[in-house]
C-alpha positions as CSV (number, residue, x, y, z in Angstrom):
1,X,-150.1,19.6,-106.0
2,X,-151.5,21.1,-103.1
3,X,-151.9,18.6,-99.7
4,X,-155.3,19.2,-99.4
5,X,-155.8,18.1,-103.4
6,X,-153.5,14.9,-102.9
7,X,-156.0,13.8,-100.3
8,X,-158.8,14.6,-102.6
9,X,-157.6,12.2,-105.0
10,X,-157.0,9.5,-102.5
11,X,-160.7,10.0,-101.1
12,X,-161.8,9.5,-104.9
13,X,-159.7,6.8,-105.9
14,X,-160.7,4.9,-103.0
15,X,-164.8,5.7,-103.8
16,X,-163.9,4.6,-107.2
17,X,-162.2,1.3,-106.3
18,X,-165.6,0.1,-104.3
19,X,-168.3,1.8,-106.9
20,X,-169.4,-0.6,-108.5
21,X,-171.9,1.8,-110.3
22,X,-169.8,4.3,-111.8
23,X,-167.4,1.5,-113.1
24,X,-170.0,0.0,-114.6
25,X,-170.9,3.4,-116.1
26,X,-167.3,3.1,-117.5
27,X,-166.7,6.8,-115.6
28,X,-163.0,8.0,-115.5
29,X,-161.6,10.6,-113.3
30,X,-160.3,13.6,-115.2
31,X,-159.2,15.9,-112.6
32,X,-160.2,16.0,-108.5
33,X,-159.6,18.6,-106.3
34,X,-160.7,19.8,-103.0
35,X,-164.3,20.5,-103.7
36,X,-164.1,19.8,-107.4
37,X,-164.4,17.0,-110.1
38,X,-164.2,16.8,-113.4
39,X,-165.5,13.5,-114.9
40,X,-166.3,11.6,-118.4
41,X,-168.1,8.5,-119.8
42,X,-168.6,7.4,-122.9
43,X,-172.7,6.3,-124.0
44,X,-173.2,2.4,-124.9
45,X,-175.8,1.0,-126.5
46,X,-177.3,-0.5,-123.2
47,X,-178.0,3.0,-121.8
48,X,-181.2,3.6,-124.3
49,X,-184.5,3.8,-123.2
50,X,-187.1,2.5,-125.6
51,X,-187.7,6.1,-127.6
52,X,-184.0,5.4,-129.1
53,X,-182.2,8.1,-127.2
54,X,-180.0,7.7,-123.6
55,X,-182.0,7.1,-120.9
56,X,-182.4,10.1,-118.7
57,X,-180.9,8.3,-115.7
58,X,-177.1,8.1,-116.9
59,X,-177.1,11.5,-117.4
60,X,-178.6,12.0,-113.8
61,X,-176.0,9.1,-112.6
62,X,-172.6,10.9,-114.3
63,X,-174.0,14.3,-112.4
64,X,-174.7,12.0,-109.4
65,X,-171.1,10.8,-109.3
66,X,-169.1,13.8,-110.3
67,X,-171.2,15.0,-107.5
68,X,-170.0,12.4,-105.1
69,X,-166.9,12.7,-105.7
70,X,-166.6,16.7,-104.8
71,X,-168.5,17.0,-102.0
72,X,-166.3,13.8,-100.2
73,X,-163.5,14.9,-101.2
74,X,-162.6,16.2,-98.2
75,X,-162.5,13.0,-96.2
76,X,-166.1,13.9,-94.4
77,X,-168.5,11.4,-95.6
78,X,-171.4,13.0,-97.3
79,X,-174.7,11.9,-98.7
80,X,-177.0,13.5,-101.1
81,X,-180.0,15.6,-99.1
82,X,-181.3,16.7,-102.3
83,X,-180.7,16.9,-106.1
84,X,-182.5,18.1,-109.2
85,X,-181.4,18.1,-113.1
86,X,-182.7,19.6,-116.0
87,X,-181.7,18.6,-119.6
88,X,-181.0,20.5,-122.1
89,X,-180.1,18.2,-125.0
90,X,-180.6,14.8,-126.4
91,X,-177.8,12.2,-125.8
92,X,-177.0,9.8,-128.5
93,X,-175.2,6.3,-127.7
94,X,-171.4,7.1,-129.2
95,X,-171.9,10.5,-127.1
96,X,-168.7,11.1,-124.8
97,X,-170.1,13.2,-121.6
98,X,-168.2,15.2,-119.3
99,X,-169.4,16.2,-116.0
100,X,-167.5,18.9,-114.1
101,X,-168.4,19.7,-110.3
102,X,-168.2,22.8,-108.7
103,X,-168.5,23.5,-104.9
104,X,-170.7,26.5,-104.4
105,X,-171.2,26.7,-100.8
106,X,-169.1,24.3,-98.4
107,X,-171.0,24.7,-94.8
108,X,-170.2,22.4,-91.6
109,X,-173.0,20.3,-91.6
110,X,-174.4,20.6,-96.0
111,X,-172.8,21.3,-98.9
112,X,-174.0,22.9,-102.2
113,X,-172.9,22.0,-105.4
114,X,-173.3,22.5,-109.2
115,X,-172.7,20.1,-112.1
116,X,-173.1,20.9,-115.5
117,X,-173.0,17.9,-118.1
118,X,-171.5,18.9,-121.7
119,X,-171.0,16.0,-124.5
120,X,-168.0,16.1,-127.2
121,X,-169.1,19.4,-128.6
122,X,-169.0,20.7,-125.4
123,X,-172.8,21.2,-125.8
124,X,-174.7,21.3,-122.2
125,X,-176.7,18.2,-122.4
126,X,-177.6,19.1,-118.8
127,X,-177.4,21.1,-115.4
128,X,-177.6,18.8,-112.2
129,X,-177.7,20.8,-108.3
130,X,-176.9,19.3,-105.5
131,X,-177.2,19.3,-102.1
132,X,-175.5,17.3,-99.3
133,X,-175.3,16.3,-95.4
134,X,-172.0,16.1,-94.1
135,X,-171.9,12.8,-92.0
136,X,-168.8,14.3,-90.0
137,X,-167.0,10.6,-90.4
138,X,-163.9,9.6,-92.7
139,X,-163.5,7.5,-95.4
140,X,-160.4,6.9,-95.6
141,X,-157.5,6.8,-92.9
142,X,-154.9,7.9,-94.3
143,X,-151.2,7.2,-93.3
144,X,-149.9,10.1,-91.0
């Protein structure tokens, strides 16, 4: 594994251990690397909304992470300046989504990135964009 993807997953693990959120979510890391994630959770019954589907949120909240998790990967904190979804597909409870991260433009100061959600069919349930602000601060120190 490449130095720059060990610290990657160190930056995540540590986001994970203090995000309270995405554990709640029940969100496990599939695969981190430097300007990537790939990321899955699994729909409960407590994530419907009163029309009997999955509320629109936790799909916006798995992009949201996955999200997260690539554009800080780098050890340079960075918060969301802007974000947008569309769905695509109904999500059911039982539904296992996936959300995979991809970095499409990695600037000094913003970042742009590109999430698509896809459940167990590998179906695209929905396409999340996002854009950060780099914060030019760590979040981790890491031993030398």
């Amino acid at each position: 594994m490449k130095q720059e993807d060990v610290l990657a997953r160190q930056v995540v693990e540590h986001m994970m251990l203090h995000d309270r959120f995405s554990q709640w979510l029940g969100i496990q890391l599939l695969e981190i690397r430097e300007g990537y994630s790939k990321i899955q959770m699994t729909i409960r019954e407590e994530m419907v909304n009163g029309f009997g589907i999955v509320h629109g949120g936790i799909a916006f909240s798995l992009a949201d992470s996955a999200f997260a998790f690539a554009c800080n990967n780098r050890n340079n904190l960075s918060v969301a300046l802007d974000t947008s979804i569309n769905f695509t597909k109904a999500v059911q409870v039982g539904d296992t989504l996936m959300a995979e991260a991809t970095e499409v433009h990695n600037g000094k100061s913003t970042g742009l990135y590109h999430i698509t959600i896809t459940n167990q069919q590998q179906e695209v349930v929905a396409i999340f964009k996002g854009t950060c602000f780099r914060m030019k601060k760590p979040l981790i120190h890491p031993e030398a």
